[in-house]
N, C-alpha and C positions, 0 to 999 in steps of 0.2 A: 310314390307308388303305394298302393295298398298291400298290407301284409295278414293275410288270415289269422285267427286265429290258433292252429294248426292242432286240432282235436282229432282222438285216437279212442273209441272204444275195444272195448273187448268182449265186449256181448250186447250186441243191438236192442236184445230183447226185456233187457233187464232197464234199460235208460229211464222210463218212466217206476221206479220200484221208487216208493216213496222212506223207506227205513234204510235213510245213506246216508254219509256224515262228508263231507267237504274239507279237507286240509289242502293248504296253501303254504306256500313257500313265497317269502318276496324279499329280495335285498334292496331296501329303501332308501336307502344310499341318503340319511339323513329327516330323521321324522319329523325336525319342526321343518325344516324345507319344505316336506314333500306332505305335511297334514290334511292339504286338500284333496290329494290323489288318494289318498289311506281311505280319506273318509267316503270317497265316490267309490272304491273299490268296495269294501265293506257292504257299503247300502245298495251294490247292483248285485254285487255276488252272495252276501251274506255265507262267507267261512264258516265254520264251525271253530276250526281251527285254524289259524294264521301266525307262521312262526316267520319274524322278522329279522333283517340279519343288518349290517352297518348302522346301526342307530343313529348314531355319533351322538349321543347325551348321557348326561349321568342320570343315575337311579332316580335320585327325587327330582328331578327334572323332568321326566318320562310322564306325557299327558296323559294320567291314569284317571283325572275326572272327564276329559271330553271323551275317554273309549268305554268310560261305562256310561256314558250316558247313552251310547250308541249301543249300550248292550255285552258289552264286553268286558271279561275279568282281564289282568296284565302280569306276568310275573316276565321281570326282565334283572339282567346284568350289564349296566351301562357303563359306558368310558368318557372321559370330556373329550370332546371330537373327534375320536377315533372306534372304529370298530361298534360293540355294543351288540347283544341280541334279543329279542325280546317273544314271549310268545302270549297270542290272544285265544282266548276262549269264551267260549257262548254261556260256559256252565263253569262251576267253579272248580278250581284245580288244586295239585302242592305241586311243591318244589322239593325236588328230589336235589337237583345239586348244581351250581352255575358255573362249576371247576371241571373240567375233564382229568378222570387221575390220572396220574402222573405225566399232565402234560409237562413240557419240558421248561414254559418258565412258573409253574404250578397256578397258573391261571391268573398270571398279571394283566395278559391282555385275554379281552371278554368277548371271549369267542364263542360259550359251550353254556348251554343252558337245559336241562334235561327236567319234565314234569310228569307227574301222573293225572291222567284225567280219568275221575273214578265214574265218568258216564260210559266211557268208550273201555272202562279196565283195560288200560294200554297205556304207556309210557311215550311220551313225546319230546325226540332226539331234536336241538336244532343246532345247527354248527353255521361259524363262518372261518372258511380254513384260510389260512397265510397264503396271503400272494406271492410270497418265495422272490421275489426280483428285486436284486442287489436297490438301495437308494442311488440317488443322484450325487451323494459327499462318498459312496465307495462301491462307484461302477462296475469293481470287476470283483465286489466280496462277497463270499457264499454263505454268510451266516443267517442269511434271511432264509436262504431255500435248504439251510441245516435244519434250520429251527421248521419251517414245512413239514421237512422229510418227517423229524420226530415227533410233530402236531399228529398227523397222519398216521404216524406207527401206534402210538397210544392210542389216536382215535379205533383204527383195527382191533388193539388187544381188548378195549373195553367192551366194543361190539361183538366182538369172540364169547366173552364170558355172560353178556348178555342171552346171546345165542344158546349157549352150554344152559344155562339156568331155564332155557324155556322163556324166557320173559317177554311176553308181547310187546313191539314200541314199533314205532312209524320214522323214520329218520329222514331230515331235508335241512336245506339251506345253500348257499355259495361255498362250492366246492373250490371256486378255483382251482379247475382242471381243465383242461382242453383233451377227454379221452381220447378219439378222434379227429383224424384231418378234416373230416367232412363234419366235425363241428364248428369248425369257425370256416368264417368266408374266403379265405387266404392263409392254406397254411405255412409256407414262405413266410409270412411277418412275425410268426412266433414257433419258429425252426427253432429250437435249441435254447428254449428256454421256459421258465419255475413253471411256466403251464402244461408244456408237450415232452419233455426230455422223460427218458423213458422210467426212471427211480419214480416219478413223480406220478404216471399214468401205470407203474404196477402196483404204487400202495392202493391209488383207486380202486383199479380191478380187484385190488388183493379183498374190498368188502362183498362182492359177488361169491368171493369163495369161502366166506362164512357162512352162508348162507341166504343172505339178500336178493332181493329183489328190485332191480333197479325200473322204476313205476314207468318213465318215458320209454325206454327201451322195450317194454315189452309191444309196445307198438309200432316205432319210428322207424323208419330204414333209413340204410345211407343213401340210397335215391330220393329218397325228400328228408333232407337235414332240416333240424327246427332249430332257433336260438333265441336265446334269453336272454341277453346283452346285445346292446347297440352302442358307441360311443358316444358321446355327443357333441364330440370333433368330426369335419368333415363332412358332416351331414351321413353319416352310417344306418340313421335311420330308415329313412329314406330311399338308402342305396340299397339297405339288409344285409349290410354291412356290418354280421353278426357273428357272435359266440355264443355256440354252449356254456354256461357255468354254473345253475342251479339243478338239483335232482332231487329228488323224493327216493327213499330207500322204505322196504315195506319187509317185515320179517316174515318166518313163514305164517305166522297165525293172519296176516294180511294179504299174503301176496296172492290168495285164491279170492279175496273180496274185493280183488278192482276193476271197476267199471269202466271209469273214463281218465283221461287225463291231458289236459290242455294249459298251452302257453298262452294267456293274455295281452297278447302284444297290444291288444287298444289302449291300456295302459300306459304304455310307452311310448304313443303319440300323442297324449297329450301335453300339455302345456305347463311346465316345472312340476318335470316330473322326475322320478330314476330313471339311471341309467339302464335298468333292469325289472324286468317285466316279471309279473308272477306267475309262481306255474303251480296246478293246482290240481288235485285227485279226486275223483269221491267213489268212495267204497259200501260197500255193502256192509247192513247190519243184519243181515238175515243168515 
């Protein structure tokens, strides 16, 4: 079957306003794997901003001559196979800090990468949070979705004081959350678990009450659910046989300059590709 795009503006009139900058979110789920799809995405959509999340490489590893030759600066936090995030820019950037404080293993695994882009004067959050579900060697142990819960609560405290400070930033990546039943296709297959139980879907919410703006949301309803994950077991693609698990979080110096925001599912019919499709905003500079 074919699966639309699933695009949402919020002012018709503004679409054609040519001074708007494009940030994306994609969990790549593997960058030398998935190099071809990166590079086709880029050169159709051209990002401004594109913050990557499961790299699974290490730092000097990370193909920082093929993304600038395509135009692109890179500041990433790699891991050998696992995890990794990285973020792309059009224009040159710093790096404010690759550690979320006081996460709770003080940033062994490389989830948290936070930059300044001094074109856009705004700070850019990317996260990729813990999937919380016990391993396969200890089925029934909660230390994966301890370690969640307090990835999560530090993720909030920093956003809090970011918030407090005024400090303009754009926040996205794999949440790994299921907020909603009517974001995944079945919610029966993940009842009472690191995605849906409810400790785990009120830290989420708990960033709405800092003040955030969750970018999808403000268009989507539960009568046309959108999803960003398909497996690639079963053929789920295909079925849309999907979940929510990527968001864009916009502070308030943003959340009055968004336009659009769309799921790229064409992405994720192609051919070795992610399991996850990018989802991507563009906002006004006016």
């Amino acid at each position: 079957m074919d699966i639309d795009n699933n695009t949402y503006y919020s002012d018709q009139k503004n679409k054609s306003v040519p001074e708007t900058v494009c940030v994306s979110t994609w969990n790549i789920n593997s960058v030398k794997a998935h190099s071809n799809v990166l590079n086709i995405y880029l050169s159709k959509n051209q990002p401004d901003i594109l913050m990557l999340q499961e790299i699974k490489t290490q730092t000097d590893l990370f193909p920082f001559l093929e993304l600038s030759a395509s135009g692109y600066h890179a500041l990433v936090k790699g891991e050998k196979s696992y995890n990794g995030v990285a973020i792309l820019s059009k224009t040159p950037v710093e790096l404010i800090t690759d550690v979320l404080p006081d996460a709770p293993d003080n940033g062994e695994q490389s989830r948290f990468i936070e930059i300044f882009c001094p074109t856009l004067k705004t700070r850019i959050i990317n996260v990729y949070v813990p999937n919380g579900e016990p391993g396969t060697s200890d089925p029934h142990g909660t230390s994966k979705l301890e370690y969640k819960l307090a990835w999560l609560d530090a993720l909030q405290r920093y956003i809090g004081q970011l918030l407090e400070q005024d400090i303009p930033f754009i926040l996205g990546g794999d949440f790994n959350v299921i907020e909603y039943d009517h974001d995944v296709y079945n919610p029966a297959v993940f009842k009472n678990t690191a995605f849906t139980i409810l400790p785990v879907r009120q830290r989420f919410r708990a960033l709405y009450y800092t003040g955030l703006t969750n970018a999808l949301r403000r268009f989507s309803t539960p009568e046309q659910p959108v999803y960003s994950y398909w497996d690639y077991r079963g053929s789920a693609f295909k079925k849309n046989n999907g979940i929510l698990l990527d968001h864009i979080f916009l502070s308030p110096h943003w959340a009055d300059k968004l336009l659009s925001i769309n799921i790229d599912s064409e992405m994720r019919g192609m051919e070795k590709t992610s399991d996850h499709a990018p989802l991507q905003c563009r906002l006004s500079l006016l």
